[in-house]
C-alpha positions, 0 to 999 in steps of 0.5 A: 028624176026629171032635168026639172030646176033644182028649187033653190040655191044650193046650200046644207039645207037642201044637201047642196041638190046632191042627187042633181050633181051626181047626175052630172058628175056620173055622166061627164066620167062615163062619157069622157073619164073626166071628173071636176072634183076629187073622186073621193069626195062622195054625195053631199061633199062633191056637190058642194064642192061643185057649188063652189068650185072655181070653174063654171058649171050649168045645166038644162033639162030635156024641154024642147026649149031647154031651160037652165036648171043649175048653175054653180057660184062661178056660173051665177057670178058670171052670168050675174044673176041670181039662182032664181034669175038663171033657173028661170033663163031658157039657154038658148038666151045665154047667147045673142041671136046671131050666135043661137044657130050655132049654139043649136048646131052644138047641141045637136052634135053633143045629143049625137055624140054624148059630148064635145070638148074644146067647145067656145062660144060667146056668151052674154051676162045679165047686164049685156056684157059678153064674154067669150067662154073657151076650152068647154066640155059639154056633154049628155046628162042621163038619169039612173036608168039611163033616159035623156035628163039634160046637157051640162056645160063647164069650163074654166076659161073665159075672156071678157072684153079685151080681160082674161080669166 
């Protein structure tokens, strides 16, 4: 398996794009002993349940320019973007230019240490509106055979413009 965009919006069709989320899922409780779903929730059911969880998750792959290879319906809604407009968006553009150093200086720490919790940072939709994300986990997302797949991201508080989530 690569970190490669998962090809179309999660659905029954397509099993949700279990085997994508297991990824994430086995990688954030290795590292951190965290899980985003109920554990008894297995394959299809968890990715699912992932999809439309009320927090935000998103994905990269390993390309030198990482580019978004999933994003939960929190995510897409507060990106404000389409599955095919998020799976297309290098990360690094999540953001605005003053912020990209500081966002690359995360990604490092997170490479060099599996995974940072308490991460915030300013993010910015589609339309230009900025939010400020809060309480951020990131973390290392690693195959099968345990070979780089990517970085994920997610969190549930966020701040727009003077407004709380």
């Amino acid at each position: 398996m690569s970190g490669a965009p998962c090809s179309s919006v999660p659905a029954v069709g397509n099993f949700w794009h279990f085997e994508h989320i297991a990824l994430l899922l086995e990688s954030l409780r290795k590292l951190t002993g965290r899980t985003l779903v109920s554990p008894e929730l297995t394959g299809v059911e968890a990715a699912r349940a992932v999809f439309k969880g009320g927090f935000v998750l998103v994905s990269h792959g390993t390309e030198e320019d990482p580019v978004f290879n999933y994003g939960n319906r929190m995510a897409l809604e507060l990106f404000e973007m389409s599955w095919g407009e998020f799976t297309a968006l290098p990360s690094r553009k999540s953001t605005e230019s003053p912020g990209r150093a500081e966002r690359a200086r995360l990604l490092r720490e997170v490479a060099d240490k599996g995974f940072i919790d308490n991460y915030s940072g300013t993010r910015i939709s589609r339309s230009g509106r900025r939010f400020l994300v809060e309480q951020a986990v990131v973390w290392n997302v690693v195959d099968r055979d345990g070979r780089p797949y990517g970085q994920a991201a997610t969190f549930e508080h966020w701040r727009n413009a003077g407004s709380g989530r």
